[in-house]
C-alpha positions in Angstrom: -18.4 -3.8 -311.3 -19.3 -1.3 -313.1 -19.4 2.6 -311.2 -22.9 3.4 -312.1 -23.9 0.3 -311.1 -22.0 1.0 -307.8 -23.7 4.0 -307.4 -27.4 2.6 -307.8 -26.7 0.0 -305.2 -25.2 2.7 -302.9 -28.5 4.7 -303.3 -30.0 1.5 -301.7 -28.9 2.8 -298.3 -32.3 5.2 -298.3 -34.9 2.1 -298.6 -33.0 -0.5 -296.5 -33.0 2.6 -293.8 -36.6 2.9 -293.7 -37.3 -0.7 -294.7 -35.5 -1.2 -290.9 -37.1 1.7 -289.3 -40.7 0.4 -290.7 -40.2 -3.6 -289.4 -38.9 -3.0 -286.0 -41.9 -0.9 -285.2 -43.8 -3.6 -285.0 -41.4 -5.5 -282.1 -40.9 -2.7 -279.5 -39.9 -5.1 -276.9 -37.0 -6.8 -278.2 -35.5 -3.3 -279.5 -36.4 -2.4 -275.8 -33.9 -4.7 -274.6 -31.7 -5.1 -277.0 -31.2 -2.2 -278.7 -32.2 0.8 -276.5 -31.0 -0.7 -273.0 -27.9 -2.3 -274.5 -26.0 -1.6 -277.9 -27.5 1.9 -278.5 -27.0 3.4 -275.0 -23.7 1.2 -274.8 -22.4 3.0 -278.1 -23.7 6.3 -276.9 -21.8 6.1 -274.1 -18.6 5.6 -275.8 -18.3 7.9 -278.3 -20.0 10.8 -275.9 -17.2 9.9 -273.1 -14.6 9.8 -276.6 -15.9 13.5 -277.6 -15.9 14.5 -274.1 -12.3 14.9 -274.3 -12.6 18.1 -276.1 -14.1 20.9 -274.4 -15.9 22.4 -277.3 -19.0 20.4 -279.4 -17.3 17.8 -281.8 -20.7 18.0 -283.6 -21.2 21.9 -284.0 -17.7 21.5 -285.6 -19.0 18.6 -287.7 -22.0 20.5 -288.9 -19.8 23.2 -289.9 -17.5 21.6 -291.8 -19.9 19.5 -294.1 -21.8 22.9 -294.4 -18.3 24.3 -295.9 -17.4 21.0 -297.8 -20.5 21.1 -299.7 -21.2 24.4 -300.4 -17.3 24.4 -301.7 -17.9 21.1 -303.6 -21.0 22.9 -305.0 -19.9 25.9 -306.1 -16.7 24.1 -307.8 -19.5 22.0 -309.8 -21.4 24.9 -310.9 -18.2 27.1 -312.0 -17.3 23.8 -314.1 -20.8 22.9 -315.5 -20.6 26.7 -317.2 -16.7 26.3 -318.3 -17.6 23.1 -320.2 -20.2 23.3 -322.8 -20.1 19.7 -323.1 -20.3 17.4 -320.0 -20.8 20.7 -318.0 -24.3 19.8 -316.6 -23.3 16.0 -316.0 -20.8 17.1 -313.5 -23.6 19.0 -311.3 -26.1 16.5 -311.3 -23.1 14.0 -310.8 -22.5 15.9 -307.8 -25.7 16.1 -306.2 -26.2 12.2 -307.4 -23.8 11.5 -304.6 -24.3 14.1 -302.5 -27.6 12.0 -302.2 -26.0 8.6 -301.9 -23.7 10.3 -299.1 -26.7 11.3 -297.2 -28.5 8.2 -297.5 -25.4 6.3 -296.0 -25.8 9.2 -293.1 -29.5 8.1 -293.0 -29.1 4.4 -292.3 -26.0 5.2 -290.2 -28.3 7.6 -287.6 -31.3 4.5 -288.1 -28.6 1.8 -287.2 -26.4 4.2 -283.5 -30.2 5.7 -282.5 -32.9 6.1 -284.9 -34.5 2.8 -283.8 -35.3 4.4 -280.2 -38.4 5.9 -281.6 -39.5 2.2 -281.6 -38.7 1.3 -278.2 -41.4 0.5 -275.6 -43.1 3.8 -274.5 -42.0 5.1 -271.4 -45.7 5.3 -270.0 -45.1 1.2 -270.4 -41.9 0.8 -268.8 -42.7 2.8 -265.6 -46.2 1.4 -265.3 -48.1 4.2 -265.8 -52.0 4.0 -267.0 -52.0 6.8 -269.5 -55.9 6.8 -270.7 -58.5 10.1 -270.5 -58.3 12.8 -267.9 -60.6 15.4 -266.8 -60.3 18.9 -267.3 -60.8 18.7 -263.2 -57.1 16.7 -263.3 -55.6 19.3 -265.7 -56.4 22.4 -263.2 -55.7 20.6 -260.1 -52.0 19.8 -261.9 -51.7 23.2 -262.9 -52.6 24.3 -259.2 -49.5 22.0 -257.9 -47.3 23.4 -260.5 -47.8 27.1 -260.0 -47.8 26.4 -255.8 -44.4 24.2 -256.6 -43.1 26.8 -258.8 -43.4 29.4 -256.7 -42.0 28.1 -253.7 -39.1 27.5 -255.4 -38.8 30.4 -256.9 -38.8 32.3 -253.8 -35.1 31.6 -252.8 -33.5 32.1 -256.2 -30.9 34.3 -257.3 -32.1 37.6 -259.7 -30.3 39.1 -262.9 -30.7 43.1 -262.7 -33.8 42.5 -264.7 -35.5 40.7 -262.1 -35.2 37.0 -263.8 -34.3 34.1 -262.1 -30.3 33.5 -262.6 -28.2 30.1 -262.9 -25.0 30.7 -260.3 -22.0 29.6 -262.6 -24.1 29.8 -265.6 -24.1 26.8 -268.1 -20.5 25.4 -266.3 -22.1 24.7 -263.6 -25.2 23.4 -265.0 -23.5 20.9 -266.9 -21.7 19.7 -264.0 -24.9 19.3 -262.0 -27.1 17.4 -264.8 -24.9 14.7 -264.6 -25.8 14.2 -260.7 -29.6 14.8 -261.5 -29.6 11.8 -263.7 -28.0 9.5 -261.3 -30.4 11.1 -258.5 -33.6 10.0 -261.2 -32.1 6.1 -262.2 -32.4 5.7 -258.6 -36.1 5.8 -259.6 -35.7 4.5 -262.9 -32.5 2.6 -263.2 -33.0 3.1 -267.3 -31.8 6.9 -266.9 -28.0 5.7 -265.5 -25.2 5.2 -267.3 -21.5 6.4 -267.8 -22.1 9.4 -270.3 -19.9 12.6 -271.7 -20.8 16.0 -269.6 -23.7 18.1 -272.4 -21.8 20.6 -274.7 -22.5 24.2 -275.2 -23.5 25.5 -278.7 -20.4 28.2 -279.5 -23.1 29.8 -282.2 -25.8 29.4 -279.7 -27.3 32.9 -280.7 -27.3 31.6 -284.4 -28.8 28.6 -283.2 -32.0 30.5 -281.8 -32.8 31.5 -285.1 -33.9 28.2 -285.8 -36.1 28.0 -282.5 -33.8 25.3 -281.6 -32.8 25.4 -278.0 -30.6 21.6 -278.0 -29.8 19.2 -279.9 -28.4 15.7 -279.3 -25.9 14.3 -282.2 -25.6 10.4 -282.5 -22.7 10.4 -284.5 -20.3 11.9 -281.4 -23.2 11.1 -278.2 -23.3 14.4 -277.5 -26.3 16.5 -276.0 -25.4 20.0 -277.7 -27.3 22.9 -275.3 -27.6 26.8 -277.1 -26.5 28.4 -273.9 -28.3 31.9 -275.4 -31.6 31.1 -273.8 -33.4 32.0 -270.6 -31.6 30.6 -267.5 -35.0 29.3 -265.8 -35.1 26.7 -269.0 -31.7 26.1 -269.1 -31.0 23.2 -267.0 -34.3 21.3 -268.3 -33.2 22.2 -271.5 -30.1 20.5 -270.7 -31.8 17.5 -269.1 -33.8 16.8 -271.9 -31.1 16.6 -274.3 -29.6 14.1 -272.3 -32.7 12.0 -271.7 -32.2 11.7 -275.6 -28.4 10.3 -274.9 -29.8 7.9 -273.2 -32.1 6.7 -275.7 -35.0 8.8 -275.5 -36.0 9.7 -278.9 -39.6 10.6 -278.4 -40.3 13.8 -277.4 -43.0 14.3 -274.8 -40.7 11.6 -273.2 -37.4 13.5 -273.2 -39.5 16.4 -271.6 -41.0 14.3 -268.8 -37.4 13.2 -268.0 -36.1 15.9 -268.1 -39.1 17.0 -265.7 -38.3 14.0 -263.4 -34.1 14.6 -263.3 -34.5 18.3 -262.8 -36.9 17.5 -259.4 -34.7 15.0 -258.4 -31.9 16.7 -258.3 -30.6 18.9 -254.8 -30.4 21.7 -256.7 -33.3 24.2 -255.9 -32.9 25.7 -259.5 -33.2 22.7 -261.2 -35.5 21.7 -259.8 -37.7 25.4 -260.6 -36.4 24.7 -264.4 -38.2 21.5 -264.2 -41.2 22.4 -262.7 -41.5 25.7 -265.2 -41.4 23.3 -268.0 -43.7 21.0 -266.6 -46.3 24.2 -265.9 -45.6 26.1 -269.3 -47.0 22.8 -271.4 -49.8 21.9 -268.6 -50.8 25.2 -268.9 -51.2 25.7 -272.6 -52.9 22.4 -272.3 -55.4 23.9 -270.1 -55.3 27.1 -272.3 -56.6 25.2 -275.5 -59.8 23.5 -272.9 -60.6 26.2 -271.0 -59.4 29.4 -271.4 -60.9 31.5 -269.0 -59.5 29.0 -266.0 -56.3 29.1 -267.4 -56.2 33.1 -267.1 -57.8 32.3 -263.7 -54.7 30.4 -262.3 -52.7 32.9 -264.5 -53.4 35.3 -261.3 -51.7 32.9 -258.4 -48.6 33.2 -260.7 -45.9 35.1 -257.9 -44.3 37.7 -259.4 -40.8 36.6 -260.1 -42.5 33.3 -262.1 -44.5 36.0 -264.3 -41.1 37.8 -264.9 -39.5 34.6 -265.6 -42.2 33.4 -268.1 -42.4 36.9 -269.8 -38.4 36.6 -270.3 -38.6 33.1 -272.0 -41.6 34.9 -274.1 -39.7 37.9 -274.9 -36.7 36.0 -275.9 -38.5 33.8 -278.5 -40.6 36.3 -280.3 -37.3 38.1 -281.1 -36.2 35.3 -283.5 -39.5 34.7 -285.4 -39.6 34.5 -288.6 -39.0 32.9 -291.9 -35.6 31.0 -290.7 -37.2 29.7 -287.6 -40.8 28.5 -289.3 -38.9 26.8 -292.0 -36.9 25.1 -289.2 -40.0 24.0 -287.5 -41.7 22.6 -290.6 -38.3 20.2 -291.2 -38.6 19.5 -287.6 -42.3 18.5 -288.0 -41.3 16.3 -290.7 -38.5 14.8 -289.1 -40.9 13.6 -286.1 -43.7 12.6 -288.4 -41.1 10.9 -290.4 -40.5 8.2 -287.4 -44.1 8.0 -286.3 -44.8 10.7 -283.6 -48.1 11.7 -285.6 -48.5 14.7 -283.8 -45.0 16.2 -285.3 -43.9 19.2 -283.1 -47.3 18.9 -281.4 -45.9 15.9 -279.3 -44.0 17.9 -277.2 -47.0 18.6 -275.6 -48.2 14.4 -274.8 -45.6 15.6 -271.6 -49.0 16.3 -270.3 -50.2 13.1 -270.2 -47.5 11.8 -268.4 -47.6 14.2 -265.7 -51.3 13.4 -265.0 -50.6 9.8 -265.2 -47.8 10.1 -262.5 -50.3 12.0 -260.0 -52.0 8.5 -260.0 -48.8 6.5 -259.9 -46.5 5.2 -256.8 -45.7 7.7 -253.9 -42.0 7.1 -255.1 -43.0 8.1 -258.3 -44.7 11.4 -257.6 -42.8 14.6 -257.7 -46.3 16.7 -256.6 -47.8 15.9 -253.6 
């Protein structure tokens, strides 16, 4: 066979990708089963307890290194393509001819370990909630249970000398705790167990917050990748809801809600304040955009240590706006759009939804009362 012909069939990895993607949205419940419950979460668990062996992220270094490789490979293509006045510009667009063929093959590799989990059955589905229309009268009186949870919580936790709620043992501990959270929530829904590698810290986590990333998950080593840079009172939801998506999670709003229910079922009181501040930042904003003058309302019953824990996780962010961290959030939007969440980065916020469908769901269910 001839190598260009090679090359053109290689390039078939991009359509046969989406081609998959595309038909097996249409049969949620055998990819469900099959897929999500068994060979994805099965494989996930392998190769995260394989990377786990190392204490640093296999996939940071991963990044890096095909960062490096192509931007060497590059460079070497461009110093050639003006050496050689004849050929020169075949051997850059030769390179970038299989640069795309080598990310196509990445493509339909990350569709075949864990892309399909955006097809799954929604989680809604699975753990019988009736997610339909709610009041604005719902929204507040969630809100209300959050800030009176939060509060209470937040009442016996640790300070920083700024006055901000502090994680004793910092991310170590945290990622020694998740785990136990997880096996606390499959008690309630036996979907969230499994044997799993511990979540990695990000070593260029202050890089990272450039991007407004604050996790990651990697398919290609299982591993839920945490930037350890942000605010402790997100930090163990943060790292709950990248391993909701080790498990299989891919959607979103999903992953968030998980992460809401592992953090409150977990023993430990600041988990279980990191869960319930996430659960209140996005019910909030959600009452923000309906009402605003009862959101400011509520805004008043905030205790004092919650307001200096929410201006921190404020403060932080705004610091790393900018070009670098829209751009990442337009690709991000993409991504999601890209494997039907419609909303894009607005589906982060359909957590809602599933905290007001839970207030009407079974008392074992319900992590308000």
């Amino acid at each position: 066979m001839k190598k260009w012909m090679l090359r053109i069939m290689l390039l078939l990895f991009w359509p046969v990708g989406f081609l998959i993607s595309w038909i097996t949205s249409f049969r949620p419940e055998p990819i469900e089963v099959l897929y999500s419950r068994w060979f994805s979460k099965t494989l996930a668990g392998y190769l995260s307890r394989v990377t786990g062996i190392f204490p640093f992220s296999v996939a940071e270094l991963t990044v890096w290194l095909f960062l490096l490789c192509t931007l060497i490979l590059l460079l070497k293509s461009v110093i050639i393509s003006f050496r050689k006045r004849k050929g020169g510009k075949r051997g850059l667009f030769g390179f970038l001819f299989q640069l795309l063929i080598f990310l196509g093959i990445i493509y339909f590799s990350f569709i075949v370990i864990w892309g399909l989990n955006y097809n799954r059955l929604p989680f809604a589905e699975t753990a019988g909630f009736h997610v339909k229309g709610f009041s604005e009268k719902q929204l507040v009186q969630l809100c209300e249970k959050l800030i009176q949870k939060a509060n209470s919580l937040r009442a016996g936790l640790p300070e920083d000398e700024r006055g901000v709620m502090k994680a004793e043992g910092g991310f170590a501990e945290i990622r020694k705790t998740a785990p136990l959270a997880y096996i606390k929530g499959a008690s309630i829904y036996p979907e969230l167990g499994g044997n799993f590698g511990a979540p990695k810290p990000v070593f260029f986590s202050r890089l990272m917050s450039y991007t407004g990333i604050s996790g990651i998950y990697f398919p290609f080593t299982g591993e839920a990748n945490v930037n350890i840079d942000i605010p402790d009172p997100v930090l163990p939801a943060t790292t709950c809801h990248e391993m909701a998506h080790q498990r299989g999670f891919a959607r979103e709003d999903e992953a968030n809600y998980l992460a809401w229910v592992t953090c409150s079922s977990s023993d430990n009181a600041a988990f279980q304040y990191s869960g319930t501040i996430l659960a209140l930042m996005y019910a909030s904003n959600a009452l923000f955009d309906n009402n605003p003058p009862k959101a400011y309302e509520l805004n008043k019953k905030y205790g004092a240590g919650l307001r200096r824990d929410l201006q921190a996780i404020s403060q932080y962010w705004k610091q790393y706006e900018g070009r670098v961290e829209e751009f990442t959030s337009d690709v991000n939007d993409t991504y999601l759009k890209s494997n039907r969440q419609e909303e894009g980065v607005a589906s982060y916020g359909r957590m809602v939804d599933l905290l007001l469908a839970e207030q009407n769901a079974d008392p074992g269910k319900k992590f308000l009362l």
